[in-house]
Residue frames as a rotation matrix with the C-alpha (Angstrom) as fourth column:
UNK 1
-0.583 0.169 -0.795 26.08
-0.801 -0.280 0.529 5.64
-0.133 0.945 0.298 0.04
UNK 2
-0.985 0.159 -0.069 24.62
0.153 0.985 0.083 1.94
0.081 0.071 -0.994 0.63
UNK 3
-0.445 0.791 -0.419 21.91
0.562 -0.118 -0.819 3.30
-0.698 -0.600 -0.392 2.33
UNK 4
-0.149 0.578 -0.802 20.88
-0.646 -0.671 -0.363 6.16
-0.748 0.464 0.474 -0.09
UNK 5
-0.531 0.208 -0.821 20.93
-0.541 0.663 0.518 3.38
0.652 0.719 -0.240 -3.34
UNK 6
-0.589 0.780 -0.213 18.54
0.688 0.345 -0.638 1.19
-0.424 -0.522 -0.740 -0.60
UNK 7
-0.177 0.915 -0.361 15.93
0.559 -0.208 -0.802 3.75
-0.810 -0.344 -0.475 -0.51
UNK 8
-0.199 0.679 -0.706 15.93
-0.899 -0.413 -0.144 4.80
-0.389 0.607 0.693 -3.93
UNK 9
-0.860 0.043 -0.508 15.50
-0.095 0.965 0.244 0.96
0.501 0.259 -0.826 -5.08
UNK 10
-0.815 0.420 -0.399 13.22
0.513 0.204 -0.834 0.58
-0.269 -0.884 -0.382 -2.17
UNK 11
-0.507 0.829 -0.236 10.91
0.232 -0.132 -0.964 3.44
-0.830 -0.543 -0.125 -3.39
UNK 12
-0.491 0.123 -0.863 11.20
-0.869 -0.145 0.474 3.24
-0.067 0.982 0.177 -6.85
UNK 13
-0.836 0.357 -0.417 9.56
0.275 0.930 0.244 -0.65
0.475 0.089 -0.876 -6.21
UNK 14
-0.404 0.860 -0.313 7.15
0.700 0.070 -0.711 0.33
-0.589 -0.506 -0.630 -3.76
UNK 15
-0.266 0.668 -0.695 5.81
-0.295 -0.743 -0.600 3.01
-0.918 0.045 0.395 -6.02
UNK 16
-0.641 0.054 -0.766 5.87
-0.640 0.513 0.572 0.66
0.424 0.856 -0.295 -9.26
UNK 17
-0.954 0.252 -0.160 4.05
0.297 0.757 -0.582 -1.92
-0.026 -0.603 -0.797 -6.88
UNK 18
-0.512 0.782 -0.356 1.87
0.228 -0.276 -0.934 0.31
-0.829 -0.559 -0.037 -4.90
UNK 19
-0.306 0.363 -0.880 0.40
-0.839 -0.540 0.069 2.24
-0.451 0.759 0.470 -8.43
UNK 20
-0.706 0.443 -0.552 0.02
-0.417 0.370 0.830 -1.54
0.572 0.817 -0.077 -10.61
UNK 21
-0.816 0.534 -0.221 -1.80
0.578 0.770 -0.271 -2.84
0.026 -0.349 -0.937 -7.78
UNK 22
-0.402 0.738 -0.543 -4.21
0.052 -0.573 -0.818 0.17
-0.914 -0.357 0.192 -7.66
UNK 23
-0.578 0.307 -0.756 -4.63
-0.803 -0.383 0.458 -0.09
-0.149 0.871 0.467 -11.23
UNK 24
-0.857 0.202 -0.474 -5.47
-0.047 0.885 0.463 -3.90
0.513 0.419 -0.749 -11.14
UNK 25
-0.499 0.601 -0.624 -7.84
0.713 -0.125 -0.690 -3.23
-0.493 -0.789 -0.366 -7.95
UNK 26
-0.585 0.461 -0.667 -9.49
-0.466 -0.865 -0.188 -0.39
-0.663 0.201 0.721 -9.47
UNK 27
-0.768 0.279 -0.576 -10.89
-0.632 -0.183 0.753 -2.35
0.105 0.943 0.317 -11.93
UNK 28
-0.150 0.760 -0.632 -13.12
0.704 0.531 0.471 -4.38
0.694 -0.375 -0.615 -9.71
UNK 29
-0.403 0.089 -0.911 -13.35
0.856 -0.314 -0.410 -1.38
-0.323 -0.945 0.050 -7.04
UNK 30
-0.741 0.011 0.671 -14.70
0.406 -0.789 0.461 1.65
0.535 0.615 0.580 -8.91
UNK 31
0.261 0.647 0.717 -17.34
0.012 -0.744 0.668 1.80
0.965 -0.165 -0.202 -7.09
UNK 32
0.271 -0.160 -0.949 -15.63
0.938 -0.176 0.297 2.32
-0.215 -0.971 0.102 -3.62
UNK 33
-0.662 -0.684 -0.308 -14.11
0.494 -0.707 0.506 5.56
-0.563 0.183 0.806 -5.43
UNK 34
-0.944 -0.315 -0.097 -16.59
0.222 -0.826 0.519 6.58
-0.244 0.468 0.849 -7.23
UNK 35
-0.221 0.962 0.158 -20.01
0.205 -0.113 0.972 8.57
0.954 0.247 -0.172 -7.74
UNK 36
-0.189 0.300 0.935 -22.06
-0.825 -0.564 0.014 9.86
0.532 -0.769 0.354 -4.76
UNK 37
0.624 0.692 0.364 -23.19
-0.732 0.354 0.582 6.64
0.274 -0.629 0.727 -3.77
UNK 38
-0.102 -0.730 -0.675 -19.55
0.048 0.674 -0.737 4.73
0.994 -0.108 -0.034 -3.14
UNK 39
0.865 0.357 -0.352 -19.36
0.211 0.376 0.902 3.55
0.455 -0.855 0.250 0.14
UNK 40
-0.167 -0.949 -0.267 -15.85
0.978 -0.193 0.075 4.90
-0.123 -0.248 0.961 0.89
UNK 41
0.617 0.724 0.309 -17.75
0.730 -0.673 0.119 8.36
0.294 0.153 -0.944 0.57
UNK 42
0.857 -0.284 -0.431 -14.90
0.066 -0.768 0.637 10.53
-0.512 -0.575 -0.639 3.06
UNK 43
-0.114 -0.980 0.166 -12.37
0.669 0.048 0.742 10.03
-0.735 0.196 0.650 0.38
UNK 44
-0.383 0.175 -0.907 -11.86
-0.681 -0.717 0.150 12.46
-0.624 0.675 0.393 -2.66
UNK 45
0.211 0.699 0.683 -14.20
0.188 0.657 -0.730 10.95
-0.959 0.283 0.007 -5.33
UNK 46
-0.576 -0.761 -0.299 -12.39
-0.176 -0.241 0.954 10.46
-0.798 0.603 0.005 -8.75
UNK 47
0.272 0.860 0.432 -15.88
0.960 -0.211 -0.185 11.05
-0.068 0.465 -0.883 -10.83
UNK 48
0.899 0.437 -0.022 -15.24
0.437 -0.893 0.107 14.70
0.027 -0.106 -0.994 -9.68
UNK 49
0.422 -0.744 0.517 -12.57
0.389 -0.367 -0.845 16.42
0.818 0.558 0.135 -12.13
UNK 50
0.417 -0.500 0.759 -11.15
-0.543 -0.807 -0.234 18.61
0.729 -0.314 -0.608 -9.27
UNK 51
0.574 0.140 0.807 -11.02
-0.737 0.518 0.434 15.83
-0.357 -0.844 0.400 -6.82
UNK 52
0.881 -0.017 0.472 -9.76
0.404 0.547 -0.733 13.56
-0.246 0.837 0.489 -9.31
UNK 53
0.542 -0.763 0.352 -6.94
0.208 -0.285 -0.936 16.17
0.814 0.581 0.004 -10.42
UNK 54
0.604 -0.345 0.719 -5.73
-0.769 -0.489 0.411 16.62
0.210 -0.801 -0.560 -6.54
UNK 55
0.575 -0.403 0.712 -4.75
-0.109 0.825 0.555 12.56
-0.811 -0.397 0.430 -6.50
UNK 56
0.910 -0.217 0.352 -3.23
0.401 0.254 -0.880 13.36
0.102 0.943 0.318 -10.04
UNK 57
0.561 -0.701 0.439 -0.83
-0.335 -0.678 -0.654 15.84
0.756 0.220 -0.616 -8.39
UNK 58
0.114 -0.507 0.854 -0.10
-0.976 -0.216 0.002 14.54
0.183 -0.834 -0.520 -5.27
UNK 59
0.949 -0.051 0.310 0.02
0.041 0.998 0.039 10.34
-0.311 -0.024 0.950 -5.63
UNK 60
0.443 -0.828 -0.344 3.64
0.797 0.540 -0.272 10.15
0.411 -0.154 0.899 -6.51
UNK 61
-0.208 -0.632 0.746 5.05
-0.492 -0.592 -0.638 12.62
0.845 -0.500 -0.188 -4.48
UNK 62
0.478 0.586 0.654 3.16
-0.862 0.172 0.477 10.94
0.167 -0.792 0.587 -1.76
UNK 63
1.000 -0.013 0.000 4.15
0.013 0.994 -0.111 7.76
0.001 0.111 0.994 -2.48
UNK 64
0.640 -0.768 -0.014 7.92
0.325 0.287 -0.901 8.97
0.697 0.572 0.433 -2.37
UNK 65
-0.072 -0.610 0.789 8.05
-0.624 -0.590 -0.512 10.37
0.778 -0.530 -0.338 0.29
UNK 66
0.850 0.451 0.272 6.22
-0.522 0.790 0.321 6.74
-0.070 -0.415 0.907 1.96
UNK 67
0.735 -0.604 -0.310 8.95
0.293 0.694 -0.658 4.84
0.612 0.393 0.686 0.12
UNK 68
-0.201 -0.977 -0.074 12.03
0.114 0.052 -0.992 6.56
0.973 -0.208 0.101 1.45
UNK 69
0.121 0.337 0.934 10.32
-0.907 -0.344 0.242 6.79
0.403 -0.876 0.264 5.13
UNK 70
0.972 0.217 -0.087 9.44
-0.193 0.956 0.222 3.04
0.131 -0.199 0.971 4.80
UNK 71
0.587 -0.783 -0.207 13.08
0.081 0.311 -0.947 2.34
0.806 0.539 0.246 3.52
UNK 72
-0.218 -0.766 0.605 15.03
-0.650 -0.348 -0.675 4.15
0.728 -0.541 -0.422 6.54
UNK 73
0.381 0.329 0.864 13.51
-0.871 0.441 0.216 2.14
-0.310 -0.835 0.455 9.57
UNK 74
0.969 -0.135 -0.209 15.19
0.091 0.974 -0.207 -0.99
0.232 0.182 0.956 7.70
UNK 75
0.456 -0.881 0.127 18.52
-0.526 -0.381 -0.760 0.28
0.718 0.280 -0.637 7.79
UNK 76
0.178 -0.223 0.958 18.99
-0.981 0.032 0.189 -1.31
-0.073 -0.974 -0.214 10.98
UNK 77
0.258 0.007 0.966 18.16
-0.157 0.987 0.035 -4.98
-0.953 -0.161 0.256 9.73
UNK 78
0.362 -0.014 -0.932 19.72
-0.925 -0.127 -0.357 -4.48
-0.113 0.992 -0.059 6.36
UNK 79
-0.711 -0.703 -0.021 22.94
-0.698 0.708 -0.106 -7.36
0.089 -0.061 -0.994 7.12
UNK 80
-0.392 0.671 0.630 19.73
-0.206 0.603 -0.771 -9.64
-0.896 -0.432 -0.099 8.66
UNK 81
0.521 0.852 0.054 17.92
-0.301 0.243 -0.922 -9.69
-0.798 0.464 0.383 5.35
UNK 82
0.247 -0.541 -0.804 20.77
-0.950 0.027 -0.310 -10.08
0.190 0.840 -0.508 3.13
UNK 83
-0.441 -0.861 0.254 21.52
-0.897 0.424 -0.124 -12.96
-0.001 -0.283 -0.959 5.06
UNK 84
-0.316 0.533 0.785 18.49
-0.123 0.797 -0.591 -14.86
-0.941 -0.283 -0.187 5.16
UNK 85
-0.696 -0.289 0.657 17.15
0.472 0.506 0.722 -16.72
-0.541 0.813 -0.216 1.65
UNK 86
-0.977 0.028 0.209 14.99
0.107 -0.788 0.606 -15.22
0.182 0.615 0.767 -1.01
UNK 87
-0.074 0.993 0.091 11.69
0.223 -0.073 0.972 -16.41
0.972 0.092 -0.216 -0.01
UNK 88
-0.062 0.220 -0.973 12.05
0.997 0.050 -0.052 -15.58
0.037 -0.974 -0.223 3.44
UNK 89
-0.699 0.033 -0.715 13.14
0.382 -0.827 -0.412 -12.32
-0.605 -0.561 0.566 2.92
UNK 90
-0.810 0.555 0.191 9.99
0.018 -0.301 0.953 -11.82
0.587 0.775 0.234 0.21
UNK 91
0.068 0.942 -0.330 7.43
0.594 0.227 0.772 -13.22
0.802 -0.249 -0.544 3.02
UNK 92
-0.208 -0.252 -0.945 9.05
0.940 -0.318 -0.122 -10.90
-0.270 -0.914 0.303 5.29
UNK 93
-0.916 -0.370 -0.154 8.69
0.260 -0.841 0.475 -7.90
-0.306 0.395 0.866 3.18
UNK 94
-0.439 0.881 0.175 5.58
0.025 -0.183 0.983 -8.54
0.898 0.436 0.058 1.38
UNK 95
0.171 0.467 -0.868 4.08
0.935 0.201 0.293 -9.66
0.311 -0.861 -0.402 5.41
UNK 96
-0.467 -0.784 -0.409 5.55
0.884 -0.410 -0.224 -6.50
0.008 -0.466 0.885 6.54
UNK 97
-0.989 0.140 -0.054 4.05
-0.149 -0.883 0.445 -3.97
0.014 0.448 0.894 4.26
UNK 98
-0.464 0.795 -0.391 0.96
0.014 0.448 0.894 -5.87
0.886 0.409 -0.219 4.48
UNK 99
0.419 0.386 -0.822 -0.01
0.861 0.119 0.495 -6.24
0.289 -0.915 -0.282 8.22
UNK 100
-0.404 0.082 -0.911 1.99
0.367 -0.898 -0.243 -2.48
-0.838 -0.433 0.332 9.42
UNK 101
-0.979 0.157 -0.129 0.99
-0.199 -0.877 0.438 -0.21
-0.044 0.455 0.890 5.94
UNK 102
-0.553 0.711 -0.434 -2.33
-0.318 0.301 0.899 -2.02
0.770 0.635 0.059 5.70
UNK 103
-0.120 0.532 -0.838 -3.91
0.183 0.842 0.508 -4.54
0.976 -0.093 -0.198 8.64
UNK 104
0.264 -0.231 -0.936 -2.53
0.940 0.279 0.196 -3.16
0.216 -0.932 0.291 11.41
UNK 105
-0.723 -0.172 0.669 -2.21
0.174 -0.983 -0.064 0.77
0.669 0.071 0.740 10.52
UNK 106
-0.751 0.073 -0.656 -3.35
0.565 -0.443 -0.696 2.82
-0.341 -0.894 0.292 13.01
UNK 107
-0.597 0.768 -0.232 -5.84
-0.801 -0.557 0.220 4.91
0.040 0.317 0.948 10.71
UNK 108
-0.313 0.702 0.639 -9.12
0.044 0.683 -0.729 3.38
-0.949 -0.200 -0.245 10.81
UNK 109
-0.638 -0.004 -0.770 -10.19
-0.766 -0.100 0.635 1.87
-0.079 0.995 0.061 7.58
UNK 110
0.256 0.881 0.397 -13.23
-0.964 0.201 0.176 -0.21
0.075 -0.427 0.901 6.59
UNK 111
0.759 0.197 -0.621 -11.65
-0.233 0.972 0.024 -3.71
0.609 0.126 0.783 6.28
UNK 112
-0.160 -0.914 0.372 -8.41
-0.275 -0.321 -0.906 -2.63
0.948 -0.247 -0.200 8.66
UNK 113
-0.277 0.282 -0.919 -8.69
0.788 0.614 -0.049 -3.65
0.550 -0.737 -0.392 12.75
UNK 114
-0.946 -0.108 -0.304 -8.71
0.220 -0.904 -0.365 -0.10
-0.236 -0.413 0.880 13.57
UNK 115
-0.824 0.562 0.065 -11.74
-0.468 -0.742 0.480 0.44
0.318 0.365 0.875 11.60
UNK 116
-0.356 0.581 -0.732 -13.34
0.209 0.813 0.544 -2.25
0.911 0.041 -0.411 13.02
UNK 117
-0.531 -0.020 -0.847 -13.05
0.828 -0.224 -0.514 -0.48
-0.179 -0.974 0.135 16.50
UNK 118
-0.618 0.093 -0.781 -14.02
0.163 -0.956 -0.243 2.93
-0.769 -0.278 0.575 15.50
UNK 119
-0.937 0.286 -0.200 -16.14
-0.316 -0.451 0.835 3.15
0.149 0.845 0.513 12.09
UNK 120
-0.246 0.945 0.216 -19.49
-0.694 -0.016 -0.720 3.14
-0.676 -0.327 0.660 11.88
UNK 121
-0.271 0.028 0.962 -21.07
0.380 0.921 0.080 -0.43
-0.884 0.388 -0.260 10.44
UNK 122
0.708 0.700 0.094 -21.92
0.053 0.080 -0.995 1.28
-0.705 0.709 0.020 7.12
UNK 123
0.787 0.193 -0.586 -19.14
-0.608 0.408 -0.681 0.99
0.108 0.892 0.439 6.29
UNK 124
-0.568 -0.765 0.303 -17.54
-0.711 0.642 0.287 -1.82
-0.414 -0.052 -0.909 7.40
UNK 125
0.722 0.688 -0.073 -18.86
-0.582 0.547 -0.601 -4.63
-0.374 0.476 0.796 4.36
UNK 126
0.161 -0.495 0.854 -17.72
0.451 0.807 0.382 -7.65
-0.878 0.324 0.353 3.31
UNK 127
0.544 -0.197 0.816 -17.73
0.838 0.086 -0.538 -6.75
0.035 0.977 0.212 -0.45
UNK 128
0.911 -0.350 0.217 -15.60
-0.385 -0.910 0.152 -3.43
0.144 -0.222 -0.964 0.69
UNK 129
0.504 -0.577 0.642 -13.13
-0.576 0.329 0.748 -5.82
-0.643 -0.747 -0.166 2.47
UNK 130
0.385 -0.319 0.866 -12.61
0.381 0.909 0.166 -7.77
-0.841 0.266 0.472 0.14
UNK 131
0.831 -0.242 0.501 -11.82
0.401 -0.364 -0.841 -5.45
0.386 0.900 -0.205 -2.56
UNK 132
0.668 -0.711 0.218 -9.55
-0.725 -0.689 -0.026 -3.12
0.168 -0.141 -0.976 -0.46
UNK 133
0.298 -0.515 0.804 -7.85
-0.342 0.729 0.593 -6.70
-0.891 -0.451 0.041 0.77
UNK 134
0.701 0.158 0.695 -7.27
0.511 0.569 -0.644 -7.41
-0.497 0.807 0.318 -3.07
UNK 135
0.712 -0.560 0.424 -5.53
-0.166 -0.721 -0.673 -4.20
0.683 0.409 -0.606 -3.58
UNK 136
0.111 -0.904 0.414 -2.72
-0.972 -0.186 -0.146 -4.81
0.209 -0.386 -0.899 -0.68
UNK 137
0.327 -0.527 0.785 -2.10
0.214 0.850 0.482 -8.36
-0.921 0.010 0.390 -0.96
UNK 138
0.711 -0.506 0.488 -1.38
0.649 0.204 -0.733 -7.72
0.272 0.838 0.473 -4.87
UNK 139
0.798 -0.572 0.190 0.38
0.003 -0.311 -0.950 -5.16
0.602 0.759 -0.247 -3.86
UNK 140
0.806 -0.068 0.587 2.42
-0.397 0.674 0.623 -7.07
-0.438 -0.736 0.516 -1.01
UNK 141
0.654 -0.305 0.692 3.55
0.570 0.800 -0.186 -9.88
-0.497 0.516 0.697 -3.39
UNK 142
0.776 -0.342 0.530 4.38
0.450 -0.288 -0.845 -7.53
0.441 0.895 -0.070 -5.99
UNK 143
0.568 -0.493 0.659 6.53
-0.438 -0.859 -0.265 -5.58
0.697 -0.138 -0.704 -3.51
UNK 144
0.632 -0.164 0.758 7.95
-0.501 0.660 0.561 -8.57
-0.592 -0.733 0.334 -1.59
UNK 145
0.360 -0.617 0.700 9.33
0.748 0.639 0.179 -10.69
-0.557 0.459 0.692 -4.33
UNK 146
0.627 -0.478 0.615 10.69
0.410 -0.469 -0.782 -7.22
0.663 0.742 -0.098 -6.31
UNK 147
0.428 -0.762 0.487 12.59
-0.725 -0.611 -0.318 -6.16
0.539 -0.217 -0.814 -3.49
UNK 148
0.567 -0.616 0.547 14.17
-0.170 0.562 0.809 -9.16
-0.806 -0.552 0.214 -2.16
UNK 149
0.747 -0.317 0.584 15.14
0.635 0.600 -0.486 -9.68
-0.196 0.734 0.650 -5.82
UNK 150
0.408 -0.635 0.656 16.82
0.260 -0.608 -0.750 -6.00
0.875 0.476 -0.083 -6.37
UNK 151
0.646 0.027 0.763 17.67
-0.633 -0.540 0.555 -4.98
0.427 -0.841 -0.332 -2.91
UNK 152
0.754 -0.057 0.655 19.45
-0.623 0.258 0.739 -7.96
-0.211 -0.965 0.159 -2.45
């Protein structure tokens, strides 16, 4: 039963996290998401109602079924993190989600190391990077220090 109260805690933060940091990021990123001429162009483009209502249906299922995935692979080092202090286990968590869901993910993305190997240079840009790098460090922090606080 420990485990199943983990991973809803677990993805009830990471989807409270993952959702205020896209809202705060969105408001300096719009245009990576939107209009014909965003530079993030292969994604669905939330200008265009139908496109737009597909991430309306599917963003928190998605994101729940991430959470409890993310959650289970800890099970292993739960006792370890309880044991160590709050900011460690916050820079461990937030570092975690940050360098495997983000820096170090296997999908190529433009500011990601993968995408640096495989995308074509339009669109790997600084002002790209830096937004999408704005949207997972806030949400990082935010999901580092809320689950070492409840989770633990």
């Amino acid at each position: 039963m420990k485990f199943v109260i983990f991973s809803l805690i677990f993805t009830v933060i990471h989807t409270i996290a993952y959702t205020l940091a896209g809202m705060i990021a969105l408001k300096v990123s719009k245009d990576l998401y939107e209009d014909k001429q965003r530079v993030i162009d292969y994604m669905r483009d939330m200008s265009v109602k139908e496109e737009s209502k597909h991430v309306e249906k599917w963003f928190l299922p998605a994101q729940l079924v991430r959470g409890i995935l993310m959650s289970v692979v800890l099970y292993p080092i739960l006792g370890m993190l309880g044991g160590i202090s709050f900011m460690m286990r916050a820079l461990f968590l937030g570092g975690l989600m940050f360098i495997y869901t983000d820096f170090a993910c296997a999908v190529p993305f433009p500011h990601n190391i993968e995408g640096f190997v495989y995308m074509k240079p339009r669109y790997i840009q600084g002002k790209v990077s830096g937004k999408l790098y704005l949207e997972m460090l806030i949400y990082s922090v935010i999901f580092g220090l809320a689950a070492s606080w409840f989770l633990f």
